[in-house]
Structures are given as C-alpha cells and as structure tokens.
N, C-alpha and C positions, 0 to 999 in steps of 0.2 A: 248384757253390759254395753255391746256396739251401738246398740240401739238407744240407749241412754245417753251414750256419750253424742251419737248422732245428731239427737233430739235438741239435747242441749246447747250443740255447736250452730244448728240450725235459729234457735230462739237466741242466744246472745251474738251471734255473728249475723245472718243473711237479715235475720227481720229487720233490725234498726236500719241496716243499707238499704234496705227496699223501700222502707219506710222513711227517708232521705235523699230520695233522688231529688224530689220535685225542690230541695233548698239547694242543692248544689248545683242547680241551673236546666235540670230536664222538667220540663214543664208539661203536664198531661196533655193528649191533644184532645183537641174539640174538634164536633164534628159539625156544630153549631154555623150555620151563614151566616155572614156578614154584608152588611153593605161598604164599599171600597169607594163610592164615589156616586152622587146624584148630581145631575146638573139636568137647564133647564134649556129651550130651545125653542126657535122657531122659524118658518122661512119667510124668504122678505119679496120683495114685488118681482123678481128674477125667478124665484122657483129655489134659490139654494137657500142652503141650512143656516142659521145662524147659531151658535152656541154658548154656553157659559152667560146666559144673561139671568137677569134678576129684575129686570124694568120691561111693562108688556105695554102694548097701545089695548085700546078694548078692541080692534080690528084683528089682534093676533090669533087668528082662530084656524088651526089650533095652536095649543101650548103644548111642544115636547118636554118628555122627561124619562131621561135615561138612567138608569139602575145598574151599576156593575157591581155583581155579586164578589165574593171573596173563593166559592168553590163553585164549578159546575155541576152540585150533584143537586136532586129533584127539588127544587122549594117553591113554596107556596108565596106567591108575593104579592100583594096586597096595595093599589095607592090609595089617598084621599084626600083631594082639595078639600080645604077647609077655610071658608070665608071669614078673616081674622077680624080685620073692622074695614068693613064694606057696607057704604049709604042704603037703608033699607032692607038689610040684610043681621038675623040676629045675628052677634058675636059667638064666634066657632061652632058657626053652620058648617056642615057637610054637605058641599055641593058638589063634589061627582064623586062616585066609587065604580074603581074596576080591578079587577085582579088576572092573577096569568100562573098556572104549575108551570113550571120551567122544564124542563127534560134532561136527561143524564146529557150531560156537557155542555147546556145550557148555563151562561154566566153572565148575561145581561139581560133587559128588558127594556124595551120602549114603550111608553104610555102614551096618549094623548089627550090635552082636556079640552071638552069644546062645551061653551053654553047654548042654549037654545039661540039665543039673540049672539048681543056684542058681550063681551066680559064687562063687569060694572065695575066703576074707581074703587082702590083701594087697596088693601094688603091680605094677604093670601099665604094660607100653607100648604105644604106636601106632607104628610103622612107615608112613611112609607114600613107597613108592617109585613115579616116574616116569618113565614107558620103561624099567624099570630100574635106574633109581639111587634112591637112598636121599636124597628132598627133605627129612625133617623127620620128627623124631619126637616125643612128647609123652608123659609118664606121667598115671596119675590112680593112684585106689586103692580100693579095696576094703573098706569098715568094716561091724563090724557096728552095727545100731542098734537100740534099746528092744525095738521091733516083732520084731525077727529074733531075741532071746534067748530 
C-alpha cells in the first residue's frame, strides 16, 4: 500500500514540477558554442593592428579575423571568404578556406586571408562555421584608394 501511495505522490506531485522547470525560468543548458563576436583587421604602414573595420584597400594583405567563442571548451572552427560580387569572380565563390580545433580553454581564433596577388574590388563575406554549422557570417568590402590608382 506505501508503495502505491508512493508511486502515486511521485506521478501527480514531482513529475509535472520537473516537467515545469524550464517555463518557470530555468532553462536547460547547452553545451553548444557560440560565436560572441567576429570583427575584422588589419595593419597599416607602422606595423600596428587596426581593428573593427569593414572597408580594405586591395594592398591590405593580410585581412585579420578574430572569432571569440562563447565557451573555451574543444570546437572545430571553420572560416570562409566568400567573393560576394567581385569583378570576374563568380558570385559566392569560395576563395579561401582554413580551419583551427581549438583546445580546452581555448576561446578565441585568429584567421588570416591573403590572396595570391592584391585582393580584387568588391564585396566579400566571412563564413564562419562551428563543428560544422554555419554560427555567423559578416561582409566587408573591398575599395580602391588614392594610393592604389
């Protein structure tokens, strides 16, 4: 009979509470990465870093691109330029791929992209997938300037 009534107090009381956390504000956790932030970079006639831009000369060689993760635990991370609408260039070419495993405490990455020559005019995306998926992408673009004509 304990064991009945047990059973019972277990199925109309603790399941529906357990089966309720996640709307009364406890929210399962993921163990899933994220990306928290990509920006773009590069350095200028001095040797220092410039950061946070979206506008390149074709001289800018290389292009940084910084990845901070949301956890530092192992992920696969993955970039890829991808030539949006670039002169002689099909639309959403893949023109560089490199990837990086990150290591336990590892929570950011630095890429760089260099083309053979100069970068050509135009507009440009980052791709940036982890384990595989596709976390966040970004364009910038490609101008000429003074110097370059």
């Amino acid at each position: 009979m304990k064991f009945i009534l047990l059973t019972l107090f277990l199925v109309c009381v603790v399941v529906p509470i357990a089966a309720q956390t996640e709307k009364n504000g406890f929210k399962k956790v993921t163990s899933e990465n994220k990306v928290t932030k990509l920006s773009f970079a590069r350095e200028d006639a001095d040797g220092n870093i410039e950061e946070g831009l979206e506008i390149f000369a074709p001289r800018d060689i290389p292009i940084f691109c910084y990845v901070d993760l949301s956890s530092p635990k192992p992920t696969s991370v993955k970039l890829n330029f991808i030539a949006v609408k670039v002169k002689g260039v099909r639309p959403n070419s893949n023109v560089i791929s490199t990837s990086y495993k990150t290591k336990k405490g590892e929570n950011a990455v630095t890429f760089t992209g260099k083309p053979e020559k100069l970068w050509l005019i135009g507009k440009y995306r980052v791709d940036i997938l982890l384990n595989g998926k596709l976390a966040v992408s970004k364009e910038f673009s490609v101008e000429e300037t003074a110097k370059d004509q």
